[in-house]
C-alpha positions, 0 to 999 in steps of 0.5 A, spaced: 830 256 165 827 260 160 828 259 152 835 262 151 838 258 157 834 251 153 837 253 147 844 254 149 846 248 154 853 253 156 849 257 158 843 253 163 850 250 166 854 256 167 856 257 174 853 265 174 846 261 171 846 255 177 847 260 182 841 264 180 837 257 180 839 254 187 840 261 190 847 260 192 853 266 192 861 265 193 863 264 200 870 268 200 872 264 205 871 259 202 875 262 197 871 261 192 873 264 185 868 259 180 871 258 173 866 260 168 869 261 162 867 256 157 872 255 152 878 255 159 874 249 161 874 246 154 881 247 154 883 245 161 879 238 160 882 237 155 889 237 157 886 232 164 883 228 159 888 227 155 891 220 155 887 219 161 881 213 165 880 217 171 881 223 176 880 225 182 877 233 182 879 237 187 874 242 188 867 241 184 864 248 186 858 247 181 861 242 177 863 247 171 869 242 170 867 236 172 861 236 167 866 236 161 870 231 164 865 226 164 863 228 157 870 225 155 868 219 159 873 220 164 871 216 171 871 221 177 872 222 184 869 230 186 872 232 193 867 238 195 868 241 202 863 246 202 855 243 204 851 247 200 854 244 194 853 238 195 846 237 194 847 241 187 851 237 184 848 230 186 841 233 182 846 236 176 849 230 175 844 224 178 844 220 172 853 219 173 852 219 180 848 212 179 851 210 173 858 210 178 861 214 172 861 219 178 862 219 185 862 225 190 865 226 196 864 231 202 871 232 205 876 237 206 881 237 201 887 238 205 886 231 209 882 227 203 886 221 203 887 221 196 893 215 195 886 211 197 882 215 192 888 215 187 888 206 188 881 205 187 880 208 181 883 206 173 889 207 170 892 212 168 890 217 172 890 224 172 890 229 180 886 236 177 882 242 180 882 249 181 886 250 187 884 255 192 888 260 193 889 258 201 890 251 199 894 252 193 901 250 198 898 245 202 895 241 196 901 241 192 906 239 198 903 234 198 903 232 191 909 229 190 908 224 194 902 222 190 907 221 183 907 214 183 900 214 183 899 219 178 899 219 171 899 227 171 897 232 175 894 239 172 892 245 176 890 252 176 893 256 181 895 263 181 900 265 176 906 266 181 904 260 183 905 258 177 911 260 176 914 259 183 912 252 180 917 252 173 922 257 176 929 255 175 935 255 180 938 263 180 931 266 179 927 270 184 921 265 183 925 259 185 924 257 193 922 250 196 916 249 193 919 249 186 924 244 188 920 239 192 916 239 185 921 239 181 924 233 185 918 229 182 915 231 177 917 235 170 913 242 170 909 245 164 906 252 165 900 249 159 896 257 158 895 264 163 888 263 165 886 272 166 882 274 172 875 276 167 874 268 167 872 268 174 866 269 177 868 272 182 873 276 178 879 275 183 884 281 183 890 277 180 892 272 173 892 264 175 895 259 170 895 252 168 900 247 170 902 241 168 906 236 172 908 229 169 912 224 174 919 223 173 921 216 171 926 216 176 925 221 181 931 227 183 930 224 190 925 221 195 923 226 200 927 223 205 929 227 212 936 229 209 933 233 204 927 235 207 932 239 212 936 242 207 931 245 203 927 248 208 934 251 212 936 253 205 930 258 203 927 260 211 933 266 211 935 266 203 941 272 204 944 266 209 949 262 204 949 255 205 955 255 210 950 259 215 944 256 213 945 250 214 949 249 220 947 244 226 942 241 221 942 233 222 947 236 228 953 236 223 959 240 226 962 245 221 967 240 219 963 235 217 959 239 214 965 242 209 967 234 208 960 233 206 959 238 201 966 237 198 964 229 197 957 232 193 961 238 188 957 244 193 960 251 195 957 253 201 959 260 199 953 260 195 945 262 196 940 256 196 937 259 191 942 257 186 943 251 187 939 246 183 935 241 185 940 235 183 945 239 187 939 239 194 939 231 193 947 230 191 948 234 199 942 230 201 944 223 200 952 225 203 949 227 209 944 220 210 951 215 207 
């Protein structure tokens, strides 16, 4: 490490300086785009440190993140997938790795069993992570199922992620990934992160976002409503009278019975109902 790096702390972590000393490059299949803006990072951990005891970070890359979680004295559970890392991370942190402030786990995102990592850990507690492009809906699919659990959950994803996130009903944005979330949690775009904070710089803008659990859920995610999202959004220029025929093997008839008793017209597109109007139909259905 040469004299500039001692002086400056920042500099001797920042991701650009860790890859030169371990030899490493982003693995773009892994989707790797590595967070390497100081400032960003101070601000993001700030807003998953807020209030918080613990987190399970989704993942750690170079640790650019989880270094100042730790620094808030926040106790953390880091899922990397990529190998290579790993042993990174436990000599960059080896002093929280045996003090258990600390514990790194080698697994995939998309499958970690994260109600088992969310209960081991201390209240209150905070899901966070620079999602990968190509994990960003899987992961958050499986968010809401996760808010009891939960604290909060803070993210950086894309910026059309972002805002397919917080869209309202009517807008182009909105789909089912905004009304599954939304059903659960109330949803804040926090800050725009621009692409020059990433190394590699990716072609598009990314945001933060901040989903807070809702006291009383819109609504379970039960087979009604799941089926009546998916069958509103998969043909959007349907109306709900085409769209949602045969689900649950209902006849038209009953189908216009149901929607009446829930305040719905099936004239209208999916994309303009709101996610209480989803889950009025949802439980029509199920009674």
């Amino acid at each position: 490490m040469n004299d500039s790096h001692a002086r400056d702390p920042s500099k001797a972590h920042s991701q650009k300086a860790l890859m030169e000393r371990y030899g490493l490059r982003p693995k773009r299949h892994f989707g790797q785009n590595f967070l390497n803006d100081s400032a960003i990072l101070s601000k993001l951990s700030q807003h998953i440190a807020e209030g918080a005891a613990s987190t399970v970070e989704i993942g750690a890359g170079l640790g650019a993140l989880t270094r100042p979680l730790l620094e808030h004295g926040l106790k953390v559970t880091a899922i990397e997938r990529d190998r290579d890392l790993i042993p990174v991370l436990h000599r960059e942190f080896e002093s929280e790795v045996n003090s258990a402030q600390l514990t790194l786990l080698e697994a995939d995102a998309k499958t970690a069993d994260y109600p088992a990592l969310l209960a081991a850990l201390p209240a209150p507690r905070v899901l966070a992570g620079n999602l990968p492009y190509q994990l960003t809906g899987p992961l958050l699919r499986l968010v809401p199922h996760l808010a009891p659990l939960l604290a909060r959950a803070v993210f950086l994803v894309q910026l059309e992620v972002a805002d397919r996130l917080a869209a309202q009903a009517g807008s182009r944005e909105y789909g089912a990934l905004s009304v599954f979330t939304q059903a659960a949690f109330t949803v804040r775009r926090a800050f725009v992160v621009r692409s020059g904070a990433f190394l590699p710089q990716p072609q598009v803008d990314s945001a933060v976002v901040l989903l807070t659990p809702l006291e009383q859920p819109v609504s379970r995610e039960t087979p009604a409503f799941v089926a009546l999202i998916h069958a509103a959004f998969q043909q959007r220029r349907k109306t709900l009278r085409n769209a949602w025929r045969g689900v649950r093997d209902l006849s038209a008839d009953e189908l216009s019975q149901h929607a009446q008793s829930a305040g719905i017209d099936l004239g209208a597109r999916g994309e303009t109902l709101t996610v209480e109007q989803f889950a009025r139909m949802a439980q029509a259905i199920s009674l």
